[in-house]
N, CA, C and O atoms as a GROMACS GRO file, in nm:
protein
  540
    1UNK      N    1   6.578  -4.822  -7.711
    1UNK     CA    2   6.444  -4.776  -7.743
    1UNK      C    3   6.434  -4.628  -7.711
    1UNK      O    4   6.512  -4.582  -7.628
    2UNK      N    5   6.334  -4.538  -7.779
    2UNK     CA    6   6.382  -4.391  -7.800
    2UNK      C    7   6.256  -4.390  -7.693
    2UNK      O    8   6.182  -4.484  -7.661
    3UNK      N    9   6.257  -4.253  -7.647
    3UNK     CA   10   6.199  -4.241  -7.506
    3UNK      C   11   6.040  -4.212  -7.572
    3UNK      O   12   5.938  -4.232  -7.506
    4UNK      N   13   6.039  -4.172  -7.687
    4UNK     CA   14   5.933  -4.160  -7.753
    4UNK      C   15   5.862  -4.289  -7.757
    4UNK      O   16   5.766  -4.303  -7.681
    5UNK      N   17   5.890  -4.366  -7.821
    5UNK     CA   18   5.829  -4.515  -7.833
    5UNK      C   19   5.815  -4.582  -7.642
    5UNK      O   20   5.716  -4.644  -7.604
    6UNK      N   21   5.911  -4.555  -7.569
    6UNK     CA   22   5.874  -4.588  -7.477
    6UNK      C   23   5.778  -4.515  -7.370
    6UNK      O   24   5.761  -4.566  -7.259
    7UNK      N   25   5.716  -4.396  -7.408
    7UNK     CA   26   5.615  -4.346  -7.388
    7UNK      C   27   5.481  -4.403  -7.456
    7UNK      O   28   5.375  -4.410  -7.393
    8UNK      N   29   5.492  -4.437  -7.568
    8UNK     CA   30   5.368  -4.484  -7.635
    8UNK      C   31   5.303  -4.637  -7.581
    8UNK      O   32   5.190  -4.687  -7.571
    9UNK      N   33   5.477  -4.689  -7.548
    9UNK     CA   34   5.404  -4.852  -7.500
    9UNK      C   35   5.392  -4.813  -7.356
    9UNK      O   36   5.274  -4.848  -7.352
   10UNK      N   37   5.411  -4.777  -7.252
   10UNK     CA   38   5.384  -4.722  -7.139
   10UNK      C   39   5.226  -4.697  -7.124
   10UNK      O   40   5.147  -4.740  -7.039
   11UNK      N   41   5.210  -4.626  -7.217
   11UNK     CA   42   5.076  -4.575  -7.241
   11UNK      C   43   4.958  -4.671  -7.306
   11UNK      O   44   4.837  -4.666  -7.283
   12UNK      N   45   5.037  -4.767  -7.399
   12UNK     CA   46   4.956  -4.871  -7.461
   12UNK      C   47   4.940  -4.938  -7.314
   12UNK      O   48   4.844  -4.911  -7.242
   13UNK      N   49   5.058  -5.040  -7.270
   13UNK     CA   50   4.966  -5.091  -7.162
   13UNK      C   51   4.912  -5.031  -7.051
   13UNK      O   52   4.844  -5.115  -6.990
   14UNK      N   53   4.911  -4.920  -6.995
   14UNK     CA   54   4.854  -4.858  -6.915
   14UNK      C   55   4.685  -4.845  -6.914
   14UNK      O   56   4.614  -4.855  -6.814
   15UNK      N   57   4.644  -4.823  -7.046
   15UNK     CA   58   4.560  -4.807  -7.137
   15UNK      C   59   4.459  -4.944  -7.177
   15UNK      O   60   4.343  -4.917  -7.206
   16UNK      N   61   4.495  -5.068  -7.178
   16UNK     CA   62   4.463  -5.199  -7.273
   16UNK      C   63   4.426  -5.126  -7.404
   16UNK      O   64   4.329  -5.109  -7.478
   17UNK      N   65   4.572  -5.088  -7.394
   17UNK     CA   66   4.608  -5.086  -7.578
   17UNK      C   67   4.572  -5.003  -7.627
   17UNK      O   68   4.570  -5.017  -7.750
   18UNK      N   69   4.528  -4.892  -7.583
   18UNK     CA   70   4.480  -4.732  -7.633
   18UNK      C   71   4.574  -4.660  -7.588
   18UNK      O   72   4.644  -4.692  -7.492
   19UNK      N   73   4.590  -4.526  -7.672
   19UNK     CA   74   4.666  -4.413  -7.628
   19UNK      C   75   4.623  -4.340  -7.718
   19UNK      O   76   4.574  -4.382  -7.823
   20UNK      N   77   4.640  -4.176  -7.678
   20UNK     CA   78   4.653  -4.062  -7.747
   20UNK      C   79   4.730  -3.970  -7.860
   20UNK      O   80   4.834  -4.017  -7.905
   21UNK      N   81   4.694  -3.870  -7.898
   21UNK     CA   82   4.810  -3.806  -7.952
   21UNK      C   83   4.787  -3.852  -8.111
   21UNK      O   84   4.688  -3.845  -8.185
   22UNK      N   85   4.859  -3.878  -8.122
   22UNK     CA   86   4.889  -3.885  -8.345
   22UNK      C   87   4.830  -4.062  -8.334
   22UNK      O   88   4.766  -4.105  -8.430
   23UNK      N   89   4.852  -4.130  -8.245
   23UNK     CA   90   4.802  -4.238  -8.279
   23UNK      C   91   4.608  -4.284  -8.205
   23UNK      O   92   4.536  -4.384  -8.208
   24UNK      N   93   4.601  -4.184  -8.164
   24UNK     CA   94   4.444  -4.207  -8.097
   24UNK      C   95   4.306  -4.252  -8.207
   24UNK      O   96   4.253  -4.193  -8.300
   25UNK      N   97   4.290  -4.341  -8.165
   25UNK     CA   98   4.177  -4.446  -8.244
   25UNK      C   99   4.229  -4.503  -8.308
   25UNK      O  100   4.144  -4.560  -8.377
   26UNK      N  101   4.364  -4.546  -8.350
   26UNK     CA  102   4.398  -4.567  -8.477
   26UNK      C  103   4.448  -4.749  -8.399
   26UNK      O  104   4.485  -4.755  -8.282
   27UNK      N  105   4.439  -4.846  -8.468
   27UNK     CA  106   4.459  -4.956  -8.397
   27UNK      C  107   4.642  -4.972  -8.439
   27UNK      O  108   4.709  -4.941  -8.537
   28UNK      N  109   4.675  -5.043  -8.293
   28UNK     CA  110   4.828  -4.976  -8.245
   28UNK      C  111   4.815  -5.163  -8.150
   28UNK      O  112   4.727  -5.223  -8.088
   29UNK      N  113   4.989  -5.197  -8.199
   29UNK     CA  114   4.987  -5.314  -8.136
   29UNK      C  115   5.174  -5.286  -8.116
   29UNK      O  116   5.250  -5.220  -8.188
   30UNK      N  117   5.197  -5.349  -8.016
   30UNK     CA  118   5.337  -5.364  -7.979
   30UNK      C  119   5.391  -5.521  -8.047
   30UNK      O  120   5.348  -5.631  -8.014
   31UNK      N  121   5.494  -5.492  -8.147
   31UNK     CA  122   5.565  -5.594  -8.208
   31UNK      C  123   5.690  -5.622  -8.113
   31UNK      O  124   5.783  -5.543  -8.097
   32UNK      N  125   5.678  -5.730  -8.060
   32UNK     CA  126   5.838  -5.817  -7.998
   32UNK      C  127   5.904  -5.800  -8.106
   32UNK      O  128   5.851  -5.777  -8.215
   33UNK      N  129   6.005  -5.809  -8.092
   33UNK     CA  130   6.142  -5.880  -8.198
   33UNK      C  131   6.285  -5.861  -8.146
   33UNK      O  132   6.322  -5.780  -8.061
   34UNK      N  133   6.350  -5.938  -8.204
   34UNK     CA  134   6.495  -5.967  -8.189
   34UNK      C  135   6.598  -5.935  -8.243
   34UNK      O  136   6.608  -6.027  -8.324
   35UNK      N  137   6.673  -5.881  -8.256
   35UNK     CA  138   6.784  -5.754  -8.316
   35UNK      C  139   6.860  -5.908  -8.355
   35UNK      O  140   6.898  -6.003  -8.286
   36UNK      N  141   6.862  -5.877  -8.507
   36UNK     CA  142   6.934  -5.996  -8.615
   36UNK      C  143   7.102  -6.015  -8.564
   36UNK      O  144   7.160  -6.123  -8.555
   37UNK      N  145   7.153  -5.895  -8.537
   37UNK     CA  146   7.278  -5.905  -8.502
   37UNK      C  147   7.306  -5.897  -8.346
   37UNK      O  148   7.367  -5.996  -8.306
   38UNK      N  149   7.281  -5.820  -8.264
   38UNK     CA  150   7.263  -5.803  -8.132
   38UNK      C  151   7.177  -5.962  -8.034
   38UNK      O  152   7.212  -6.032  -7.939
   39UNK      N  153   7.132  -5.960  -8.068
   39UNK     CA  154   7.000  -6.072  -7.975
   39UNK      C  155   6.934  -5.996  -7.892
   39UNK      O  156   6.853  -6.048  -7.814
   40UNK      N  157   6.953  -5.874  -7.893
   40UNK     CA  158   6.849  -5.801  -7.780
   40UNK      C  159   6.757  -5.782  -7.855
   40UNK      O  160   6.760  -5.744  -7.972
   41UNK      N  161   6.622  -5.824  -7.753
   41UNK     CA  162   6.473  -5.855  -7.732
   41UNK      C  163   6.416  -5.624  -7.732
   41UNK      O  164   6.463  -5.528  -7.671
   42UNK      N  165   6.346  -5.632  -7.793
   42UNK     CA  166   6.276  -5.464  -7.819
   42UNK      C  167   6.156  -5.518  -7.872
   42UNK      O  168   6.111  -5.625  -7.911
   43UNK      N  169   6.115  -5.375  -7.855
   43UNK     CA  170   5.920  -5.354  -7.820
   43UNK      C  171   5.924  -5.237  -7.960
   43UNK      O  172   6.021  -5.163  -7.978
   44UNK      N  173   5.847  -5.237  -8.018
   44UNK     CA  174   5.789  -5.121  -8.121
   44UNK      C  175   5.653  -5.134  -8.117
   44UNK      O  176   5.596  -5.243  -8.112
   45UNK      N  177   5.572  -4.977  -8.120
   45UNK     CA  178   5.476  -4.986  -8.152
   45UNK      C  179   5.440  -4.930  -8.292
   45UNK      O  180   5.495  -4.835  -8.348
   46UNK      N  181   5.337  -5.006  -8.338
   46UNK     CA  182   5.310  -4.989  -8.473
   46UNK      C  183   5.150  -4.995  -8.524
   46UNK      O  184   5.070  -5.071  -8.471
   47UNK      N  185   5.125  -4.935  -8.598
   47UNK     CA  186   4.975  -4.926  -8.664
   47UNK      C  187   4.977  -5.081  -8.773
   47UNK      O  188   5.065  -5.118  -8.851
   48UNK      N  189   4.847  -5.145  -8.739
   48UNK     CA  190   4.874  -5.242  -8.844
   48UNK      C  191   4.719  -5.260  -8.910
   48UNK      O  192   4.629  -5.177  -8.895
   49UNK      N  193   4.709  -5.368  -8.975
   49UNK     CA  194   4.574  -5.384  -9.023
   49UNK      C  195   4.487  -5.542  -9.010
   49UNK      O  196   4.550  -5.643  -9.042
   50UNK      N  197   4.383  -5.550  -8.976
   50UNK     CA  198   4.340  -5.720  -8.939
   50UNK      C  199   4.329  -5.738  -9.091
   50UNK      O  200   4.274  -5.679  -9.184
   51UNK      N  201   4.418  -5.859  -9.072
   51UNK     CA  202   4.356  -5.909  -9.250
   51UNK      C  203   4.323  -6.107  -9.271
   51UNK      O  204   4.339  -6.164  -9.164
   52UNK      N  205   4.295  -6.172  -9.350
   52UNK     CA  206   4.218  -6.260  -9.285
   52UNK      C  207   4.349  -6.360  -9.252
   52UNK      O  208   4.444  -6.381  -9.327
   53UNK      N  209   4.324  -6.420  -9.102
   53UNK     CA  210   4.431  -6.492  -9.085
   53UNK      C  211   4.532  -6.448  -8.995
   53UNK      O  212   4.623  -6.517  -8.950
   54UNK      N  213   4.503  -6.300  -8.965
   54UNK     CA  214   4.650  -6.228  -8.942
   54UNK      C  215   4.627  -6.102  -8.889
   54UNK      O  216   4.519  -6.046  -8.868
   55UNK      N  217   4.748  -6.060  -8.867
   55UNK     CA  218   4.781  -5.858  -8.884
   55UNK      C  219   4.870  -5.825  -8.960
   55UNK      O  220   4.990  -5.852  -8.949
   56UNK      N  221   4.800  -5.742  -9.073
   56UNK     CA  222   4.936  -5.693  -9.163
   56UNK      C  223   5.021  -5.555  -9.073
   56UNK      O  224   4.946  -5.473  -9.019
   57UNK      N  225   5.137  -5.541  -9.063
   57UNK     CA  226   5.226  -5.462  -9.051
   57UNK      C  227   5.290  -5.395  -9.123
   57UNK      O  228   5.344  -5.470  -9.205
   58UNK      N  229   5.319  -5.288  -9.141
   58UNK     CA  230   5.412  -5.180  -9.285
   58UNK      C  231   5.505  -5.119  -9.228
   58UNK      O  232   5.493  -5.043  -9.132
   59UNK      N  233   5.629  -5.157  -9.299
   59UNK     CA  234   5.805  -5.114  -9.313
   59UNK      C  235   5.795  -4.982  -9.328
   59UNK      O  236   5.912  -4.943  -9.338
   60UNK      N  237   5.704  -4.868  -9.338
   60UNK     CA  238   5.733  -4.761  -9.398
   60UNK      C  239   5.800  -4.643  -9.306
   60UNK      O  240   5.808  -4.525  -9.340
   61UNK      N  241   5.847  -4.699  -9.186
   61UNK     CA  242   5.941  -4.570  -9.117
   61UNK      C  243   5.922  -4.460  -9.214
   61UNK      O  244   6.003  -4.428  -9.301
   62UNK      N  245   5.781  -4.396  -9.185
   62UNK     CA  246   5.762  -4.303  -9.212
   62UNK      C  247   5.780  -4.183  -9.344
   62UNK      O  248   5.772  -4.061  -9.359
   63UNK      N  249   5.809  -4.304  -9.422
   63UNK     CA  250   5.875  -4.265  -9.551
   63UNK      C  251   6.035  -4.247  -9.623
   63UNK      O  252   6.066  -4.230  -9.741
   64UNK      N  253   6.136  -4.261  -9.479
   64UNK     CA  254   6.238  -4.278  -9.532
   64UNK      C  255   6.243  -4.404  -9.587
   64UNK      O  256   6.179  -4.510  -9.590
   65UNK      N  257   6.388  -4.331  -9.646
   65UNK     CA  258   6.507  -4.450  -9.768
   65UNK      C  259   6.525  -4.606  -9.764
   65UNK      O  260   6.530  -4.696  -9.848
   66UNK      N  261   6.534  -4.593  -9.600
   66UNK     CA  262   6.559  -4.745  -9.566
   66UNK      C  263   6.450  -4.786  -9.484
   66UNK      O  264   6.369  -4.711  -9.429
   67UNK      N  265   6.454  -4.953  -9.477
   67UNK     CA  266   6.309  -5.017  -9.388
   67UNK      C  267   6.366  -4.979  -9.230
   67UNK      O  268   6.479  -4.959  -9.185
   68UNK      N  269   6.256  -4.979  -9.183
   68UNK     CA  270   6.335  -5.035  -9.026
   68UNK      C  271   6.383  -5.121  -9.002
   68UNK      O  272   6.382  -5.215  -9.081
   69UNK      N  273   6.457  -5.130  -8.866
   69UNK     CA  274   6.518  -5.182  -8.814
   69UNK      C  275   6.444  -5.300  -8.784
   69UNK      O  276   6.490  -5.410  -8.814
   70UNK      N  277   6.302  -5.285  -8.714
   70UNK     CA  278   6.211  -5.390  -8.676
   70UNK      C  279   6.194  -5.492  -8.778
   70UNK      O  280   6.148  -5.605  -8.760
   71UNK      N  281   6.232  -5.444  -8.881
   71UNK     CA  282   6.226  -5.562  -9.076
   71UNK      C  283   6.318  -5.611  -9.040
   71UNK      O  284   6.312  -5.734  -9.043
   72UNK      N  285   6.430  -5.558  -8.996
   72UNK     CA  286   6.511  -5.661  -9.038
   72UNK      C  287   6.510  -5.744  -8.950
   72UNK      O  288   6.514  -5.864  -8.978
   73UNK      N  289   6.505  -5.694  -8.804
   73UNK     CA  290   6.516  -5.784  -8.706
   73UNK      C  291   6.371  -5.933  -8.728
   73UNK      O  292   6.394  -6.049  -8.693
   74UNK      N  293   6.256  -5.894  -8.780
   74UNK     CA  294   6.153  -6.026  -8.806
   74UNK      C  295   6.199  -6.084  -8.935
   74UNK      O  296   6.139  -6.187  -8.965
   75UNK      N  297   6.292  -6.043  -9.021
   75UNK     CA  298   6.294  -6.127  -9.104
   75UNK      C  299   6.438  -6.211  -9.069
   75UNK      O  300   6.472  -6.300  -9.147
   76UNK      N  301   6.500  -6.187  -8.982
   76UNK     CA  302   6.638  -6.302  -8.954
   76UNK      C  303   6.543  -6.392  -8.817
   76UNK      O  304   6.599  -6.490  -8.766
   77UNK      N  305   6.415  -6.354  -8.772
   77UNK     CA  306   6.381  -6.419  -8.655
   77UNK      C  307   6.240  -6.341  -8.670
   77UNK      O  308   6.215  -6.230  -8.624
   78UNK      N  309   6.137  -6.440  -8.761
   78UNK     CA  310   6.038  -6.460  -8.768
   78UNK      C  311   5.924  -6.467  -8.672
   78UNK      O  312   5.817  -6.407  -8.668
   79UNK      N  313   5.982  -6.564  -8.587
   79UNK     CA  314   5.880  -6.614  -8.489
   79UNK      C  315   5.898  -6.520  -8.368
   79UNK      O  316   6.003  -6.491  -8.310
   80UNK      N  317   5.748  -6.471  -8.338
   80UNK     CA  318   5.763  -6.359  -8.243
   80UNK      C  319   5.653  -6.350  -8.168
   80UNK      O  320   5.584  -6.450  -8.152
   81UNK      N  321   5.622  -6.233  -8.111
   81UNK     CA  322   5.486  -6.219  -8.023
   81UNK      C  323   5.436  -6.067  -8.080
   81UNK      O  324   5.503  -5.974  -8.125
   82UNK      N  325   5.318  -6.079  -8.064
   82UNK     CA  326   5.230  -5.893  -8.050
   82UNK      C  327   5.166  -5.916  -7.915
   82UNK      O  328   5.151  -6.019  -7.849
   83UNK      N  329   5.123  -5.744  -7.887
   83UNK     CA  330   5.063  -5.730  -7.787
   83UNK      C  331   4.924  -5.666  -7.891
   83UNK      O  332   4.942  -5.588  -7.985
   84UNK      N  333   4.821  -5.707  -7.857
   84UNK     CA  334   4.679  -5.612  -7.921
   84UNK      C  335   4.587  -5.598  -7.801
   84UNK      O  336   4.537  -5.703  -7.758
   85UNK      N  337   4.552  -5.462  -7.729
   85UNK     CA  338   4.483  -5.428  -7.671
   85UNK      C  339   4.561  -5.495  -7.503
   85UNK      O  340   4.664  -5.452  -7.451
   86UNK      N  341   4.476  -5.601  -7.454
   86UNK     CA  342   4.538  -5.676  -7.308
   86UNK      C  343   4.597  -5.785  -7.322
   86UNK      O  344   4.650  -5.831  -7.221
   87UNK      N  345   4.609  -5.860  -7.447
   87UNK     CA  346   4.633  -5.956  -7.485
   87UNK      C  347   4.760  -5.949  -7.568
   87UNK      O  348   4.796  -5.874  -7.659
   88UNK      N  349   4.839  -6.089  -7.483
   88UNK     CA  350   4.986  -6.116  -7.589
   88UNK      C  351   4.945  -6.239  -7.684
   88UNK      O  352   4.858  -6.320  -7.652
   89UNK      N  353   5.021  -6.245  -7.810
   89UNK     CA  354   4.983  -6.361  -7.893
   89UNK      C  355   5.093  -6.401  -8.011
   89UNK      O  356   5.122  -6.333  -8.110
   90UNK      N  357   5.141  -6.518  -7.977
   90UNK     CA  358   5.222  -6.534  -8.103
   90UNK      C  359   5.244  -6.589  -8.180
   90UNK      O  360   5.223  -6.710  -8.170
   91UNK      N  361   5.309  -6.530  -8.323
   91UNK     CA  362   5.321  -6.485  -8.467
   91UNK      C  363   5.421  -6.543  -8.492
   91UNK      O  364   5.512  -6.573  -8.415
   92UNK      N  365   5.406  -6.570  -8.643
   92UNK     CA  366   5.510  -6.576  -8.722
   92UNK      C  367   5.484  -6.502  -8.801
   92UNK      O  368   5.370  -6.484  -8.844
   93UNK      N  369   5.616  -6.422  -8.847
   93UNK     CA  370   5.625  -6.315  -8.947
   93UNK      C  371   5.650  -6.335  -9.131
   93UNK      O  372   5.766  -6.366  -9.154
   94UNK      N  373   5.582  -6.325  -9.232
   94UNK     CA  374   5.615  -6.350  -9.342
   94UNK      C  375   5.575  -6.198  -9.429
   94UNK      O  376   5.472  -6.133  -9.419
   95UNK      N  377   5.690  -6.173  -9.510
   95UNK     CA  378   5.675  -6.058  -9.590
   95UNK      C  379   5.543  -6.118  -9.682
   95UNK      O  380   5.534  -6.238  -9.704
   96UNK      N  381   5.461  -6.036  -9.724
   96UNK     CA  382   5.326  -6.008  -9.830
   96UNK      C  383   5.403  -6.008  -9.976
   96UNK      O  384   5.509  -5.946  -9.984
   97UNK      N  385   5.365  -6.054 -10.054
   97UNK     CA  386   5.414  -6.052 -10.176
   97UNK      C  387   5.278  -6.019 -10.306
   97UNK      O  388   5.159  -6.051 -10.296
   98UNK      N  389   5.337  -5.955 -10.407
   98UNK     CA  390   5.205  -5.974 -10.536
   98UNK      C  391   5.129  -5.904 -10.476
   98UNK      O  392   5.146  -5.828 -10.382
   99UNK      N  393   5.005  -5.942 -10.557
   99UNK     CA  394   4.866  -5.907 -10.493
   99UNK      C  395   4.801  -5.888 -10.330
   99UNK      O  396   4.715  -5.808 -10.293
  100UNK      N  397   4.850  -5.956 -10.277
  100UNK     CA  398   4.828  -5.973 -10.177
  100UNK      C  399   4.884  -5.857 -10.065
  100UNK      O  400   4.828  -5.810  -9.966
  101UNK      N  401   5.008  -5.834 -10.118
  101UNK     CA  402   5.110  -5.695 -10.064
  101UNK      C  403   5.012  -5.603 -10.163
  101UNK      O  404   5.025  -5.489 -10.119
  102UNK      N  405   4.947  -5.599 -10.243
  102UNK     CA  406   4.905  -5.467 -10.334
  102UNK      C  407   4.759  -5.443 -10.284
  102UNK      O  408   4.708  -5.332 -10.297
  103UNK      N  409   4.690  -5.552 -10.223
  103UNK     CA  410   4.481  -5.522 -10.226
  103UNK      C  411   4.570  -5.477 -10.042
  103UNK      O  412   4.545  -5.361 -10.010
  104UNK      N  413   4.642  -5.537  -9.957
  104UNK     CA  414   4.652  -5.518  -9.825
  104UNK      C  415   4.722  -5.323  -9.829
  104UNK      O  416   4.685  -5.230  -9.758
  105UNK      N  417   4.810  -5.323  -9.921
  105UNK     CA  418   4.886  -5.179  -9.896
  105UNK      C  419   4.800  -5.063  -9.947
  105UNK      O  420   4.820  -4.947  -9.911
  106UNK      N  421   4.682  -5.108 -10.051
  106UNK     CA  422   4.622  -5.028 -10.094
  106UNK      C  423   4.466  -5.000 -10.020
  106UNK      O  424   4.384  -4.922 -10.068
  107UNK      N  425   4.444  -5.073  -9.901
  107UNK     CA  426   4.368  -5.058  -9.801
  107UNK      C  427   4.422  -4.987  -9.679
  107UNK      O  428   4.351  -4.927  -9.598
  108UNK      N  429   4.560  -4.999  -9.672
  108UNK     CA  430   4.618  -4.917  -9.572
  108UNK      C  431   4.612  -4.764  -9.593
  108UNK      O  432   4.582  -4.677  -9.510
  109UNK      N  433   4.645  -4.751  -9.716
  109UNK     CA  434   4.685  -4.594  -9.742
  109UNK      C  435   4.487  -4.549  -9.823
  109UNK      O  436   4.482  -4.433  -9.866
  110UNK      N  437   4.402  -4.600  -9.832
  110UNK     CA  438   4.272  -4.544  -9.839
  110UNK      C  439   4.267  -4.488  -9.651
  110UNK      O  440   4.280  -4.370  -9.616
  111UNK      N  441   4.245  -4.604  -9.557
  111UNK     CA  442   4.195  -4.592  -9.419
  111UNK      C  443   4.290  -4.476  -9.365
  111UNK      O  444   4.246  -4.384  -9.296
  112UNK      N  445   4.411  -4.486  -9.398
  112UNK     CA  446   4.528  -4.378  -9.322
  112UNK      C  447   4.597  -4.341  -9.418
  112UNK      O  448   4.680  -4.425  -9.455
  113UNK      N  449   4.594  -4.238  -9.478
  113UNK     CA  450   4.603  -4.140  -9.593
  113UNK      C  451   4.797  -4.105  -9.564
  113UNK      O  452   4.866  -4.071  -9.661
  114UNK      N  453   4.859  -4.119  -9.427
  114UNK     CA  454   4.952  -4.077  -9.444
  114UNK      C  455   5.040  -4.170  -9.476
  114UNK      O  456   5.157  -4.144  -9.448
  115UNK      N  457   5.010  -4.316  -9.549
  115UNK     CA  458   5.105  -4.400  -9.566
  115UNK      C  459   5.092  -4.357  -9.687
  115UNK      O  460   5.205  -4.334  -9.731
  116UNK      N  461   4.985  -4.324  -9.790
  116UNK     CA  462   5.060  -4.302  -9.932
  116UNK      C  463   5.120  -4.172  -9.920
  116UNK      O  464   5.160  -4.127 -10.028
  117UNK      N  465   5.137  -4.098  -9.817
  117UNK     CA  466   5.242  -3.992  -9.800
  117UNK      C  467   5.384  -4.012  -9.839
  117UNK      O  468   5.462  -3.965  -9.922
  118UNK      N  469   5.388  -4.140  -9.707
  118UNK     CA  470   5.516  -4.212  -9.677
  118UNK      C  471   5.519  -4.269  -9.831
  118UNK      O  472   5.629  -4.230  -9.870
  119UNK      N  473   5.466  -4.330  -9.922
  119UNK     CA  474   5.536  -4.376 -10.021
  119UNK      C  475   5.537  -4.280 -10.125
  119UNK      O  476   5.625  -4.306 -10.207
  120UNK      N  477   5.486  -4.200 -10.146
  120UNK     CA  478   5.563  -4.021 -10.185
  120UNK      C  479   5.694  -4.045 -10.122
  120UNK      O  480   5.763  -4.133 -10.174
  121UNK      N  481   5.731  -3.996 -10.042
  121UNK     CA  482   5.820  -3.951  -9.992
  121UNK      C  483   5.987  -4.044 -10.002
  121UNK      O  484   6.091  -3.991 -10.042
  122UNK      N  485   5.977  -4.174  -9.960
  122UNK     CA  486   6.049  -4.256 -10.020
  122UNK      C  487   6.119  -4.267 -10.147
  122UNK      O  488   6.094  -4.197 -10.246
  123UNK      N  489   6.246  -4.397 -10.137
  123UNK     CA  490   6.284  -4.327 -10.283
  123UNK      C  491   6.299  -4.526 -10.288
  123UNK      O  492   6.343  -4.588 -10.385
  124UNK      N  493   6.262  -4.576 -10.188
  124UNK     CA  494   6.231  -4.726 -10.233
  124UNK      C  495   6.089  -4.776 -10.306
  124UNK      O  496   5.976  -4.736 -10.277
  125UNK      N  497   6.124  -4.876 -10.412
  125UNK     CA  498   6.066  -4.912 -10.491
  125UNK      C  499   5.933  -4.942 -10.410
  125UNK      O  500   5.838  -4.868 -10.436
  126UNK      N  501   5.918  -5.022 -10.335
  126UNK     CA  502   5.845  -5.073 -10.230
  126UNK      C  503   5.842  -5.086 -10.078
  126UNK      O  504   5.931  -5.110  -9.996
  127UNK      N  505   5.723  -5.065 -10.065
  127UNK     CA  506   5.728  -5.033  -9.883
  127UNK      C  507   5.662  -5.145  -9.868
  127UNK      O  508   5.550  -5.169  -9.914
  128UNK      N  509   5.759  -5.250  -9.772
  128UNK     CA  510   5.695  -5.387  -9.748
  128UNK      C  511   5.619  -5.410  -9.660
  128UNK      O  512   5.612  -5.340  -9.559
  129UNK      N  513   5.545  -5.516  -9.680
  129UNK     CA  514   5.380  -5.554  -9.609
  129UNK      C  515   5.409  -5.650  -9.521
  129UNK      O  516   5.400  -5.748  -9.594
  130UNK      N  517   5.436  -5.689  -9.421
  130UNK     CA  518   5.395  -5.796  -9.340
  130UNK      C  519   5.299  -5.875  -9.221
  130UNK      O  520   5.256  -5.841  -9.111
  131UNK      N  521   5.292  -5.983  -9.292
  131UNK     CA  522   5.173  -6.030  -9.235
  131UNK      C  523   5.207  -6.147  -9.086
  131UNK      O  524   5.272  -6.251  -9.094
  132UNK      N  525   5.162  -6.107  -9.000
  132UNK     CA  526   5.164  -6.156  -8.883
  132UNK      C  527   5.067  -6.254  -8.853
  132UNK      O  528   4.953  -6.210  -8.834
  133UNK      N  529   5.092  -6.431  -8.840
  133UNK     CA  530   5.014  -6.498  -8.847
  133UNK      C  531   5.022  -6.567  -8.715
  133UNK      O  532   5.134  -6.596  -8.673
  134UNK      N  533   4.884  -6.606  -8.624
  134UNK     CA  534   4.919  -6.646  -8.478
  134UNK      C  535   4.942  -6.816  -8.516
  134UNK      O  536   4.892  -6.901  -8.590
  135UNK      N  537   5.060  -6.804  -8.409
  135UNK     CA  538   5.051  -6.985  -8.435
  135UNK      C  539   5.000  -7.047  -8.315
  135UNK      O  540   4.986  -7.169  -8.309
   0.00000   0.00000   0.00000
């Protein structure tokens, strides 16, 4: 974990789930997951969106080429946990497809203008949506 991200979750729980800087106000949840090849257990924090049922999450590392790492690791090992605010809760992970990936991604990038940056910037067809459902 880059010392960067481990400043942000430091700060998330320090906080109940607030922090400063590029992500201040912006709602910020720590995704568990499990490295597909490795088995080591990592923390990311990430901007997501309440959608009904769920939290959507977006692959868009910022606009590069490839998804993250955190994709791949929820899609070989689905079942996971978030942290939102003081509270842990857990998810199962399913990629957004159709419409549903299109009314959710196209609410992301109205509210936070720099994800249709990120899909400028990209040279993948699609920046995937996932939806985090508590079980």
């Amino acid at each position: 974990m880059s010392d960067w991200n481990t400043t942000i979750i430091d700060e998330f729980r320090a906080n109940e789930g607030r922090v400063g800087g590029m992500f201040e106000g912006a709602p910020l949840l720590l995704l568990h997951h499990t490295g597909a090849r490795t088995g080591t257990e990592r923390v990311t924090p990430l901007m997501y969106q309440a959608v009904d049922g769920g939290y959507a999450i977006f692959a868009s590392k910022a606009g590069a080429d490839t998804n993250p790492d955190w994709f791949h690791n929820i899609t070989a090992n689905p079942e996971t946990q978030v942290e939102i605010g003081t509270e842990t809760e857990s998810v199962v992970a399913r990629r957004a497809g159709g419409d549903e990936h299109d009314r959710i991604w196209e609410q992301q990038k109205s509210s936070w203008p720099q994800f249709a940056e990120y899909e400028q910037k990209t040279s993948r067809d699609v920046i995937p949506v996932i939806v985090l459902e508590p079980v």
